[in-house]
C-alpha positions in Angstrom: -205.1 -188.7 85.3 -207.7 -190.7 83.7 -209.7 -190.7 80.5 -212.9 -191.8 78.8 -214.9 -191.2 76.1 -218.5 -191.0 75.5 -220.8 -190.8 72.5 -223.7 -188.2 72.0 -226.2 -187.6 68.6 -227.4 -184.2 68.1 -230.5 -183.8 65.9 -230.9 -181.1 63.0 -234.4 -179.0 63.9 -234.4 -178.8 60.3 -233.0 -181.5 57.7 -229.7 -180.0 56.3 -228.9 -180.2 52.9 -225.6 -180.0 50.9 -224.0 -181.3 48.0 -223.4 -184.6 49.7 -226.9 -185.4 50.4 -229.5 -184.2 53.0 -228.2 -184.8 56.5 -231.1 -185.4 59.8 -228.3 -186.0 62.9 -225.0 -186.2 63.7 -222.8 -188.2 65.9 -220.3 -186.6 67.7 -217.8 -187.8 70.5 -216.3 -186.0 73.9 -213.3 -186.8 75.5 -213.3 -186.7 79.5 -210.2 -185.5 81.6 -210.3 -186.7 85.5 -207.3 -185.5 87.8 -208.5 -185.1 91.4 -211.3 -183.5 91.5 -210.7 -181.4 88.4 -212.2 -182.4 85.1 -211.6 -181.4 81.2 -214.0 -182.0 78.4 -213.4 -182.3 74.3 -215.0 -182.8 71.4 -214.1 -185.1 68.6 -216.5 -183.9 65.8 -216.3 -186.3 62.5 -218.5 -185.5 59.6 -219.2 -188.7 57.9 -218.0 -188.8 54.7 -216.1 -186.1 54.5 -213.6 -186.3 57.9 -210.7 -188.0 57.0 -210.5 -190.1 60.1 -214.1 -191.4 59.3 -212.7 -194.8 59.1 -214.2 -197.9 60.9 -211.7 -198.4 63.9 -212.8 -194.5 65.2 -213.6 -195.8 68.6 -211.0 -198.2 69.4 -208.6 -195.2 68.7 -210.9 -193.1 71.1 -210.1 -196.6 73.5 -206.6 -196.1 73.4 -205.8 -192.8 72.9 -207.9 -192.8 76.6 -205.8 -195.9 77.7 -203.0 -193.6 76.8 -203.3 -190.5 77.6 -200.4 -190.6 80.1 -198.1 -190.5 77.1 -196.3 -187.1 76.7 -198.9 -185.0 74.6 -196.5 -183.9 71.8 -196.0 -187.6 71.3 -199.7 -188.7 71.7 -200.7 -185.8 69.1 -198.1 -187.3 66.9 -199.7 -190.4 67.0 -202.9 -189.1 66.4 -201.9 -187.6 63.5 -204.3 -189.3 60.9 -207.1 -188.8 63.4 -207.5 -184.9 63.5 -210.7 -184.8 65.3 -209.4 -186.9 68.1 -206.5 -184.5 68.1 -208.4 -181.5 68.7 -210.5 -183.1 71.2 -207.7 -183.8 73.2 -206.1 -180.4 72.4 -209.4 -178.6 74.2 -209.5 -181.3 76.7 -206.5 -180.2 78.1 -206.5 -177.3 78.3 -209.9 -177.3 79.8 -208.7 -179.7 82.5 -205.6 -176.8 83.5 -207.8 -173.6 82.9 -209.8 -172.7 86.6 -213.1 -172.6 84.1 -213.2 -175.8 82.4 -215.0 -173.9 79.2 -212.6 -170.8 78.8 -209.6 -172.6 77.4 -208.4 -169.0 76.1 -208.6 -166.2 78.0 -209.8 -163.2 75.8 -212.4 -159.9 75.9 -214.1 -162.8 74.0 -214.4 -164.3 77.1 -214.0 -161.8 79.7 -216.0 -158.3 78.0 -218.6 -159.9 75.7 -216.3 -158.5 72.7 -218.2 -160.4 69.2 -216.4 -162.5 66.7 -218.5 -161.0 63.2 -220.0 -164.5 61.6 -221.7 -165.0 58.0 -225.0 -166.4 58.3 -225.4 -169.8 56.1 -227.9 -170.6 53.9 -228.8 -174.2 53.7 -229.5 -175.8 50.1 -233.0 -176.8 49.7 -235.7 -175.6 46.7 -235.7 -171.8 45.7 -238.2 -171.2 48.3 -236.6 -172.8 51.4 -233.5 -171.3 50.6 -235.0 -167.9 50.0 -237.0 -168.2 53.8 -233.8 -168.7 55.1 -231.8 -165.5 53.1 -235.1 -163.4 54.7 -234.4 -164.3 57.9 -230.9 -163.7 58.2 -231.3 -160.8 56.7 -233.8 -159.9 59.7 -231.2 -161.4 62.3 -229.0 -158.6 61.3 -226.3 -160.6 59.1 -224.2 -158.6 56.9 -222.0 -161.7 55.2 -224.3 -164.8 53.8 -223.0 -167.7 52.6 -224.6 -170.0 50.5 -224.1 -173.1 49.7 -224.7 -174.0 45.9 -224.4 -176.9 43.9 -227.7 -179.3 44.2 -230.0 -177.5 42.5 -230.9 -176.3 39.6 -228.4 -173.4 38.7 -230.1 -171.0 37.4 -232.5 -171.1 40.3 -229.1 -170.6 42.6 -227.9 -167.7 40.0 -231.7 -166.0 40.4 -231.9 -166.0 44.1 -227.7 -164.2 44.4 -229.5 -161.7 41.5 -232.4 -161.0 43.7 -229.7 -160.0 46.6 -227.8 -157.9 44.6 -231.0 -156.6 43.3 -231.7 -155.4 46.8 -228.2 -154.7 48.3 -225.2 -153.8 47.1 -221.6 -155.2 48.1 -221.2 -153.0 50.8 -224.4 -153.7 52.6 -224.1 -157.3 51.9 -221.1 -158.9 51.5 -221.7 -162.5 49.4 -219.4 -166.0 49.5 -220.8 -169.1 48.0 -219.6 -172.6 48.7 -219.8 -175.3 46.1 -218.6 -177.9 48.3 -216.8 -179.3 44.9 -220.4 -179.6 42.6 -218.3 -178.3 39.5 -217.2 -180.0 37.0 -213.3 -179.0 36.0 -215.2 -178.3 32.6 -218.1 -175.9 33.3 -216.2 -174.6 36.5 -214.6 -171.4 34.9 -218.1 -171.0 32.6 -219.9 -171.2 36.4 -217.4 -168.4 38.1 -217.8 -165.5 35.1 -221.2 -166.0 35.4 -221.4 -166.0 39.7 -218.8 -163.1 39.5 -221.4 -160.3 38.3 -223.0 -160.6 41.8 -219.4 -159.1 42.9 -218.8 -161.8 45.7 -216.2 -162.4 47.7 -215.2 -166.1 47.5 -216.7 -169.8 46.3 -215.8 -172.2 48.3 -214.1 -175.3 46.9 -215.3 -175.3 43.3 -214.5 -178.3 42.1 -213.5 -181.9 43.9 -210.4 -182.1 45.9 -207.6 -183.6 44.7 -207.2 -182.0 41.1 -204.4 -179.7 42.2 -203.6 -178.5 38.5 -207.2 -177.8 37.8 -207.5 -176.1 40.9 -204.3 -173.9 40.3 -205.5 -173.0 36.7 -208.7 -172.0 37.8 -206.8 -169.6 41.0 -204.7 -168.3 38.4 -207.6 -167.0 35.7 -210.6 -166.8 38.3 -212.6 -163.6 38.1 -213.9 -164.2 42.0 -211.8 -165.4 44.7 -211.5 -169.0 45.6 -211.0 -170.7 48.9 -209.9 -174.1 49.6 -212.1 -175.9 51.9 -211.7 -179.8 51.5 -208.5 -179.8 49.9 -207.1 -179.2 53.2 -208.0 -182.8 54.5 -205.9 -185.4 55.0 -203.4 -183.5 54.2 -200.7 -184.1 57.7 -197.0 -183.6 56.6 -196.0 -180.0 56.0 -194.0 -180.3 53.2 -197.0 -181.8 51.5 -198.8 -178.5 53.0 -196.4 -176.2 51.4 -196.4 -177.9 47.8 -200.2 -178.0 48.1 -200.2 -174.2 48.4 -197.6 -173.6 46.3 -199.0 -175.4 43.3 -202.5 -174.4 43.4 -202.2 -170.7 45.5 -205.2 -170.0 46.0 -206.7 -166.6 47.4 -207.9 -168.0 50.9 -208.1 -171.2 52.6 -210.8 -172.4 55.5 -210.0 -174.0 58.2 -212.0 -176.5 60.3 -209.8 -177.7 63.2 -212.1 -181.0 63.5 -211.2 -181.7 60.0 -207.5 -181.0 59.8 -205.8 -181.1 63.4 -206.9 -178.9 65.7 -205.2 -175.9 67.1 -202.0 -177.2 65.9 -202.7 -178.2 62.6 -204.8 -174.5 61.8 -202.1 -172.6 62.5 -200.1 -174.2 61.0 -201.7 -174.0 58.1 -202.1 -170.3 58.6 -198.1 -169.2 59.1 -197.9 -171.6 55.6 -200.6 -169.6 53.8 -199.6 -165.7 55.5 -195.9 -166.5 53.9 -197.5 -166.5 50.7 -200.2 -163.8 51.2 -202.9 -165.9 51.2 -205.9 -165.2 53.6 -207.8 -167.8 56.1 -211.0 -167.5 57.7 -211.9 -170.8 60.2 -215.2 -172.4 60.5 -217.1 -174.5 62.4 -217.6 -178.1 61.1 -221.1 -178.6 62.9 -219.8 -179.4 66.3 -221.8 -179.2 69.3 -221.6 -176.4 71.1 -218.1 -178.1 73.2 -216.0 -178.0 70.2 -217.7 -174.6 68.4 -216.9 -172.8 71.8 -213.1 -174.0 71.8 -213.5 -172.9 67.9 -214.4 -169.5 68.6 -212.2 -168.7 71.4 -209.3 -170.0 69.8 -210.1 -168.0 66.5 -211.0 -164.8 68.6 -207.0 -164.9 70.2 -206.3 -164.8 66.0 -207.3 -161.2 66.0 -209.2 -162.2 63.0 -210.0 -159.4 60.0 -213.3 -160.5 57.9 -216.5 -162.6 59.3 -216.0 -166.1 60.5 -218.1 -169.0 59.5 -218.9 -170.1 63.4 -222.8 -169.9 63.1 -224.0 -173.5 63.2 -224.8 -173.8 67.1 -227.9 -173.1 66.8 -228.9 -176.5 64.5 -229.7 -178.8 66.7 -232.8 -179.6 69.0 -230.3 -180.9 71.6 -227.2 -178.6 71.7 -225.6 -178.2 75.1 -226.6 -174.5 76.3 -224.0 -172.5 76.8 -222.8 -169.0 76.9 -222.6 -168.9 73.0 -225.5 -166.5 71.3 -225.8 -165.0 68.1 -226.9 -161.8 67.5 -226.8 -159.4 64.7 -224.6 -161.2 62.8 -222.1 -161.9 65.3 -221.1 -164.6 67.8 -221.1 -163.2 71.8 -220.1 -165.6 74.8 -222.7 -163.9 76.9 -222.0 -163.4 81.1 -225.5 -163.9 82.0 -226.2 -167.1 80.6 -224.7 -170.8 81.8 -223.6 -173.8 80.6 -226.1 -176.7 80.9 -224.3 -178.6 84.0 -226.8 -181.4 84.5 -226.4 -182.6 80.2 -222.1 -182.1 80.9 -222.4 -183.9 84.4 -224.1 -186.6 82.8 -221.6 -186.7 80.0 -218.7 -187.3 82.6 -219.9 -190.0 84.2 
């Protein structure tokens, strides 16, 4: 069996814009499987900035975990284990190279009966009109769960636009979760989640920064919405460290993004950690291409999962791969009658 490694940039149609800054592209990486004259494709998705692996020697690791990949996989996932994109790229490489279909690495209705995973449609942060545009066109795509992200502007601009929802539909028609990608301050955070709880949400995502576990916990403990820990799960490998982490802040959910915190592996097991304590997960996409989001979905579909997934973000890019994936009515399908683009994947490989 050989390996190799290949780079590819995938292009926003529309400049992105979160708390960290306004993002126009993203580099991504795939990892190639040869064994005869079967092949297996991954994707190492890093987010700069924010992926704990984003370190300057990313590519010679790609080199040798390539020069390596011979190793036995427990052990080569072991050594990967401070580089959990690479880990999940070789994960869905795998088990694309042993599957008959190189892109249905789990066999599911997902796959087989066009059954939908329910998504929440994501609203991008921008000025109060942008981000208003984009809340009218979900709503015309047929979303029930939208998430916004909050944090870079003005506040009470973000409080106006989740009042002119609630204005419109209630809770049961539209079901609301804000991520603040850690904007608050530990000081104004509890003054922020009084005043967002009146639009009767269901979760902020990652109030404050990560890394102030006893901040965090007080704030889980006296919240008046639900909170979900997003990038407190990075960088976080050992389990014991997993379990204290959970432990000491207990928070209501957690997210998971396998490019961010070990793949398959890593997500569940972060997920029989948080069910022992009764605290719910949802996964999300981390703006891979449409490689990694496809291993994403299938993989969360065989979780049987219970509330909307955040696995929208396929459609971003001017120069996704085509695949099966669509997104209608506010869920994602992996539709029979379309194809994976052969010619962009061939090209890939070689």
């Amino acid at each position: 069996m050989k390996a190799s490694y290949k780079k590819y940039t995938l292009y926003f149609k529309v400049p992105s814009g979160t708390s960290r800054g306004i993002m126009t592209q993203k580099e991504t990486w795939y990892i190639i499987l040869k064994d005869g004259g079967e092949f297996g494709i991954g994707e190492c998705g890093i987010l700069r900035g924010l992926s704990v692996d984003d370190v300057p020697d990313y590519e010679q690791q790609l080199a040798w975990t390539c020069a390596n990949i011979n190793l036995n996989k427990e052990e080569l996932l072991h050594q990967l284990r401070e580089y959990p994109s690479i880990q999940f790229g070789i994960e869905q490489a795998f088990l694309s190279l042993q599957s008959k279909d190189p892109f249905e690495l789990f066999s599911s209705d997902f796959t087989q009966k066009e059954s939908p995973i329910p998504i929440n449609g994501l609203i991008w942060m921008g000025n109060e009109a942008y981000m208003l545009k984009q809340l009218e066109q979900k709503l015309k795509d047929g979303f029930r769960c939208i998430k916004m992200k909050i944090g870079a502007i003005d506040f009470e601009k973000e409080t106006s636009i989740l009042k002119a929802i609630r204005d419109n539909f209630s809770p049961e028609e539209i079901e609301l979760r804000v991520d603040a990608n850690g904007a608050f301050s530990p000081e104004e955070a509890m003054g922020k989640l009084e005043r967002l709880s009146v639009f009767k949400m269901h979760s902020i995502e990652q109030p404050i920064k990560a890394g102030k576990w006893e901040e965090m916990a007080e704030l889980c403990e006296k919240t008046p919405l639900p909170i979900a820990l997003d990038e407190e799960l990075i960088g976080i490998f050992d389990v014991t460290e997993k379990t204290k982490l959970l432990q000491t802040i207990q928070p209501q959910y957690i997210i998971l993004k396998p490019s961010l915190i070990g793949g398959i592996k890593g997500s569940q097991e972060w997920i029989t950690l948080a069910q022992k304590q009764n605290i719910g997960w949802w996964i999300t996409s981390a703006l891979e291409s449409n490689i990694g989001l496809n291993a994403i979905a299938q993989f969360t579909y065989a979780l049987n999962p219970t509330m909307p997934q955040g696995l929208g973000t396929g459609s971003l890019f001017t120069n996704n791969i085509e695949s099966p994936l669509e997104v209608t009515e506010g869920k994602l399908f992996y539709r029979q009658s379309n194809v994976w683009d052969m010619d962009v994947i061939q090209e890939i490989c070689t």
